[in-house]
C-alpha positions in Angstrom: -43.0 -21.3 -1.1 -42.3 -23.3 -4.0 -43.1 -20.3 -6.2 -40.9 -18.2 -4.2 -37.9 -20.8 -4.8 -38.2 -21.4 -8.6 -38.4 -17.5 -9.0 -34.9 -17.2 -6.8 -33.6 -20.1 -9.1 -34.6 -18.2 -12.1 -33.3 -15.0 -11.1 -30.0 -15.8 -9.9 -29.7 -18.3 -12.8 -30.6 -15.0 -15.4 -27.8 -12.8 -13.4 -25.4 -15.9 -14.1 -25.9 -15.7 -17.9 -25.8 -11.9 -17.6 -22.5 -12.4 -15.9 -21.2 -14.7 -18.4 -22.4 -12.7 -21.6 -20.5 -9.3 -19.9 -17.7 -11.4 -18.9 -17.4 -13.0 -22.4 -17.5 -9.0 -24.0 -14.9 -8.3 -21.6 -13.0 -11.3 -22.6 -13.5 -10.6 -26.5 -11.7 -7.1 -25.5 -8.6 -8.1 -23.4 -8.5 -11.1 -26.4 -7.6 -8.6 -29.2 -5.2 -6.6 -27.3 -3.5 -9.9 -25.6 -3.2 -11.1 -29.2 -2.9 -8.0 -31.3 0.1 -6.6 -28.9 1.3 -10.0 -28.7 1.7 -10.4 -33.1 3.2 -7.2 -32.8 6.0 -8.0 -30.9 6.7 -11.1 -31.9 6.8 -10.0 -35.4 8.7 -6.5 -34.1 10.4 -6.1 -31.2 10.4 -9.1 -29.6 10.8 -11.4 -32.4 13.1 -13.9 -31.2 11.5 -13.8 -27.9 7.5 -15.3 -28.2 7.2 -16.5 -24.9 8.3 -12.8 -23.4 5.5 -11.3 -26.1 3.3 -13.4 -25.2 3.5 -12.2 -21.8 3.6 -8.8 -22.2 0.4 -8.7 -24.2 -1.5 -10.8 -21.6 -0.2 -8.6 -18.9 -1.5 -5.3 -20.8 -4.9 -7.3 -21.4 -5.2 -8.3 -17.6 -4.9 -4.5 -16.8 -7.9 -3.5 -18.9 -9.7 -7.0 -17.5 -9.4 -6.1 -14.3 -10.7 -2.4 -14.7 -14.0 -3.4 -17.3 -14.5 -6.4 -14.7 -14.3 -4.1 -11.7 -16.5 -1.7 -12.8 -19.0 -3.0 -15.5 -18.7 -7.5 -15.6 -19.6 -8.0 -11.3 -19.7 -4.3 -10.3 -22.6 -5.4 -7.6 -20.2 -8.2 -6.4 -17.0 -5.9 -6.0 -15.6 -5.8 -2.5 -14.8 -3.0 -0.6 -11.4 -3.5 0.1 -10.1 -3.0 -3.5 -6.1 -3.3 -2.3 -7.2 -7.1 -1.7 -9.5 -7.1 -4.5 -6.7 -6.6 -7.0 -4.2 -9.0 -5.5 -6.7 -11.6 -5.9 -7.6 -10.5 -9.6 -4.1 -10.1 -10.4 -2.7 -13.7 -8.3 -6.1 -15.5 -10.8 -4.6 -13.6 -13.8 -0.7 -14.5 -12.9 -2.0 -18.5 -13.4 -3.9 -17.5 -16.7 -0.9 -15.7 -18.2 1.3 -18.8 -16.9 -0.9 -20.9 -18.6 -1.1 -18.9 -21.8 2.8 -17.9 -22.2 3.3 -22.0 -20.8 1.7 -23.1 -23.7 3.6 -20.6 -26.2 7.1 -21.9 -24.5 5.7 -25.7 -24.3 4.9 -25.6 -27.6 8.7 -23.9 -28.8 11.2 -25.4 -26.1 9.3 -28.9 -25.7 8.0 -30.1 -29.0 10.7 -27.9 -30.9 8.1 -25.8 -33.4 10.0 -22.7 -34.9 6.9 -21.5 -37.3 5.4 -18.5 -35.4 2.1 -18.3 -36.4 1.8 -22.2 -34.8 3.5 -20.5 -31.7 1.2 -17.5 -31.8 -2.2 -20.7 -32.3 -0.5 -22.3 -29.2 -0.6 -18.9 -27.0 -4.5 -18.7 -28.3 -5.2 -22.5 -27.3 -3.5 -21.2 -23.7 -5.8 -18.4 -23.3 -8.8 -19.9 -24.2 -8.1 -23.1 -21.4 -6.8 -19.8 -19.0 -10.6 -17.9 -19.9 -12.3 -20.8 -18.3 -10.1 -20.8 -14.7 -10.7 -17.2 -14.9 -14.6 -17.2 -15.2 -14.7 -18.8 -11.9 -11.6 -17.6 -10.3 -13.4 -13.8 -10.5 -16.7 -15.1 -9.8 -15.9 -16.9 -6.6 -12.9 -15.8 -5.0 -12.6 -11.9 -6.4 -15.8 -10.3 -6.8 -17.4 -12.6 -4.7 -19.6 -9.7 -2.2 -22.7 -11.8 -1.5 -25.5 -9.8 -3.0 -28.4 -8.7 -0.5 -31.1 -10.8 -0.1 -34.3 -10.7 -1.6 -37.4 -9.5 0.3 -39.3 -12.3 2.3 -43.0 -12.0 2.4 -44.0 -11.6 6.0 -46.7 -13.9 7.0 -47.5 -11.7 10.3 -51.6 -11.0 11.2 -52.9 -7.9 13.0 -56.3 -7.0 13.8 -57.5 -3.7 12.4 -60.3 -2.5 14.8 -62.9 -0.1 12.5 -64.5 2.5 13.4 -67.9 1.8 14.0 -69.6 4.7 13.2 -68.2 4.6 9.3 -67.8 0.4 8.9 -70.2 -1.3 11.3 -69.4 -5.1 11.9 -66.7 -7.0 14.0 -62.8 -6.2 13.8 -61.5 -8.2 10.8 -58.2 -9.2 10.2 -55.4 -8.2 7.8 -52.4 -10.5 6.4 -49.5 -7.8 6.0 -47.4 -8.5 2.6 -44.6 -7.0 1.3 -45.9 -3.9 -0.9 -49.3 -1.7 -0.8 -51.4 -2.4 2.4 -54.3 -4.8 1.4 -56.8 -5.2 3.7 -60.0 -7.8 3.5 -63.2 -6.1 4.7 -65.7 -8.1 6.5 -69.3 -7.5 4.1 -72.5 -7.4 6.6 -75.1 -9.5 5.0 -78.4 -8.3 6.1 -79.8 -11.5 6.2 -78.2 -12.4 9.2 -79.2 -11.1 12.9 -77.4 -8.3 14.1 -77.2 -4.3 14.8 -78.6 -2.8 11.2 -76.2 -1.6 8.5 
């Protein structure tokens, strides 16, 4: 039983890491095109208007998120009801772009910095603390279909009767396991009294 246990332990603790190294690929992703569109604008298009780029380029990243998540990151864990899914995923991801773009405007309306690049490093610092929240958030509360159940080993007994004619001796008795049939054969030692082999 103890067996049993630490093999569970290390199996769910290898799907965790798996998890976390697909999530962090993911993340690398949606990083570069959160902070890629979000340079753009705020050197283009949206350059007196950081917080607003900032957003943008997290809402474009939490798009792709949610799709690579869905569908590669906790595929076995995705729920069937994917309208409820994706209000979840995109409720989580409405905090982490708060707390991204929060930091941008804290940084620009609170503590008065003007330099963009140090606005840009304070969006970054936001995304990274927002990663985090999200690891769990999608873990727990999004793609959180509980996966099935290992196999357990069934510890039932049943008495094979043999046929006589082909294996002489006494019934025996067969532990069923998960897996190929074994079955323990009783041996007749001819030593010992009894109808003759």
């Amino acid at each position: 039983m103890i067996t049993t246990l630490t093999e569970r332990l290390r199996g769910l603790a290898s799907l965790f890491w798996r998890e976390v190294a697909k999530f962090g690929a993911v993340g690398g992703v949606a990083f570069i095109i959160d902070n890629g569109l979000t340079y753009y604008l705020m050197h283009g298009p949206m350059t007196d208007s950081e917080a607003k780029a900032r957003f943008v380029g997290a809402s474009v990243a939490t798009v792709f998120s949610w799709i690579a998540n869905r569908f590669w990151t906790f595929r076995h864990r995705r729920q069937d009801n994917v309208l409820r899914e994706f209000a979840m995923f995109i409720l989580i991801n409405g905090i982490g772009i708060a707390i991204s773009t929060g930091f941008t405007a804290l940084a620009k309306y609170s503590f008065g910095v003007t330099d963009k690049n140090m606005l840009f490093a304070a969006g970054v610092v936001g995304i990274l603390v927002a990663t985090v929240v999200r690891f769990f958030a999608y873990r727990f509360l999004v793609f959180n279909k509980e996966l099935d159940e290992e196999p357990e080993f069934s510890h039932d007994h049943e008495i094979i009767e043999l046929h006589p004619h082909t294996h002489p001796g006494p019934a025996v008795e067969s532990t069923a396991v998960a897996g190929p049939a074994v079955e323990r054969r009783a041996v007749r030692d001819p030593d010992l009294p009894g109808p003759p082999a």
